[in-house]
KOLGUZA-453460 format. One line per 5 residues: number of its first residue (from 1); for each residue x, y, z of C-alpha. Coordinates in nm, 3 decimals, padded with zeros to 5 digits, always signed. Each point is the difference from the previous one (the first is absolute). Layout:
# residues N
NUM> X,Y,Z | ... .
This chain:
# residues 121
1> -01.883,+01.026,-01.035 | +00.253,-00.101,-00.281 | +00.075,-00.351,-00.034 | +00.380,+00.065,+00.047 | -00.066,+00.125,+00.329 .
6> -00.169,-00.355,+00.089 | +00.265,-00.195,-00.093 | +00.310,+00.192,+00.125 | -00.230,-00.040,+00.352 | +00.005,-00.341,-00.083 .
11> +00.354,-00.019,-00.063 | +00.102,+00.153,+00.359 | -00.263,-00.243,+00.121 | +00.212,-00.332,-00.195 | +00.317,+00.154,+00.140 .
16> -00.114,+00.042,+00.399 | -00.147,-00.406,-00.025 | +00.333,-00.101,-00.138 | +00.209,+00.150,+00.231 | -00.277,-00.137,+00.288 .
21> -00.013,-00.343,-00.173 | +00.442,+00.009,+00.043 | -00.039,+00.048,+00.374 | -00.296,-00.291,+00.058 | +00.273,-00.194,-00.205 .
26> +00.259,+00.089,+00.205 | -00.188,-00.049,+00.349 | -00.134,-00.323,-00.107 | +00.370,-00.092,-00.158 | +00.187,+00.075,+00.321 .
31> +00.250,+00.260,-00.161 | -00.124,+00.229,+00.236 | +00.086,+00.069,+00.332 | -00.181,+00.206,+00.270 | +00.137,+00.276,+00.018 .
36> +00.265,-00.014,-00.247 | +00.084,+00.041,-00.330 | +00.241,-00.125,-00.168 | +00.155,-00.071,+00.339 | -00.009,+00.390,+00.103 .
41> -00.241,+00.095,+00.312 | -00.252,+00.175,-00.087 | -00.088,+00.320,+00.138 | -00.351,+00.209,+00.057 | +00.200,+00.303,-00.295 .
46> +00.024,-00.329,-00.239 | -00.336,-00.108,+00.029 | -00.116,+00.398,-00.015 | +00.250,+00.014,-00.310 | -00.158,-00.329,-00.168 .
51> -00.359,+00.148,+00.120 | +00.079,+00.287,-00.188 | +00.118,-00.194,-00.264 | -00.265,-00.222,-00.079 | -00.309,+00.237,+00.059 .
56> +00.174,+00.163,-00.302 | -00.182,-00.219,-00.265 | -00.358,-00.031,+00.231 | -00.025,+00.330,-00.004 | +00.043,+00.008,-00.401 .
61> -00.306,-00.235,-00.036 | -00.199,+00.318,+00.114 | +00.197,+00.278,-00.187 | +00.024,-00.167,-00.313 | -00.418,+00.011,-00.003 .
66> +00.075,+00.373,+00.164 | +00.271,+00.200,-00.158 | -00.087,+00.177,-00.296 | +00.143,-00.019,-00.348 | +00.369,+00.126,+00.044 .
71> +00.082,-00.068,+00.384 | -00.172,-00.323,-00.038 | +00.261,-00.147,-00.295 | +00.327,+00.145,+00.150 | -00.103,-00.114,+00.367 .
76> -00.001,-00.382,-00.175 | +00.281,+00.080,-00.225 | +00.190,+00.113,+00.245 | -00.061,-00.244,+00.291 | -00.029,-00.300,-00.208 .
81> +00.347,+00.063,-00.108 | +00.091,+00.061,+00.361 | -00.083,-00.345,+00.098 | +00.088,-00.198,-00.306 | +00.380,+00.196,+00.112 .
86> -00.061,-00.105,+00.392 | -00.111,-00.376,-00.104 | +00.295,-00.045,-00.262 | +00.239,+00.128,+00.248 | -00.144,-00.304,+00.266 .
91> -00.020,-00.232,-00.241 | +00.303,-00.183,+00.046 | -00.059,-00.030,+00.314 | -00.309,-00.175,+00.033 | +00.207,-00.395,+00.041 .
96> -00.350,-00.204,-00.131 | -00.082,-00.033,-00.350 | -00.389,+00.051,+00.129 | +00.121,+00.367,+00.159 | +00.225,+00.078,-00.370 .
101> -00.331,-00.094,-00.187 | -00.261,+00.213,+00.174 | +00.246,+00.299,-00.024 | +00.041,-00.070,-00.368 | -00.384,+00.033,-00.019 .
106> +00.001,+00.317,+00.219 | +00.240,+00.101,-00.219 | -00.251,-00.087,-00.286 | -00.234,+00.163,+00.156 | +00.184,+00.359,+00.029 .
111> +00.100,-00.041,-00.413 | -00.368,-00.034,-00.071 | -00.058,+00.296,+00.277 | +00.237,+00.226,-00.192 | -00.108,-00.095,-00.362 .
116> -00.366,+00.082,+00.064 | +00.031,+00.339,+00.205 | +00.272,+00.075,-00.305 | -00.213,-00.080,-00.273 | -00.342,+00.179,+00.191 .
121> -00.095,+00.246,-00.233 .
């Protein structure tokens, strides 16, 4: 197994605790509310939608040790980008500096994502 395979798993690994670490945060904070977010009821096609959503990188922990050569880099490439888009779109609305700094790391994360599946050779 290539070494750039291990650490773009790594990298989708990085991104998933980040995003968990921003909802302990947010629990233990008490910006959230059951059942809500951002003052919107949540419904079961949300949660399926976020479900969805956030199996996304999971799943890449496995297929970036999986995939070969080609589908392997453009899968990262192309769903790293995909979430750096979808996190810099939310990011102004995350109202604590502690939810603005993880998604500026997630954010990190996706860059480094991108550079190494672009520069796998």
């Amino acid at each position: 197994m290539e070494d750039v395979q291990i650490i773009l798993s790594a990298l989708w690994v990085a991104l998933i605790l980040t995003y968990l670490l921003g909802d302990v945060l947010r629990i233990f904070s008490g910006d959230f509310k059951a059942g809500e977010i951002g003052g919107m009821q949540i419904s079961q096609n949300l949660l399926l939608g976020m479900a969805v959503l956030m199996v996304i990188p999971i799943v890449m922990v496995f297929l970036s040790l999986t995939l070969n050569y080609p589908v392997n880099r453009w899968a990262n490439i192309i769903l790293a980008i995909f979430f750096f888009g979808f996190n810099l779109i939310g990011l102004p609305n995350y109202p604590s500096a502690y939810g603005k700094f993880l998604i500026m790391v997630g954010l990190g994360f996706n860059v480094l994502t991108v550079w190494y599946a672009w520069n796998w050779v």
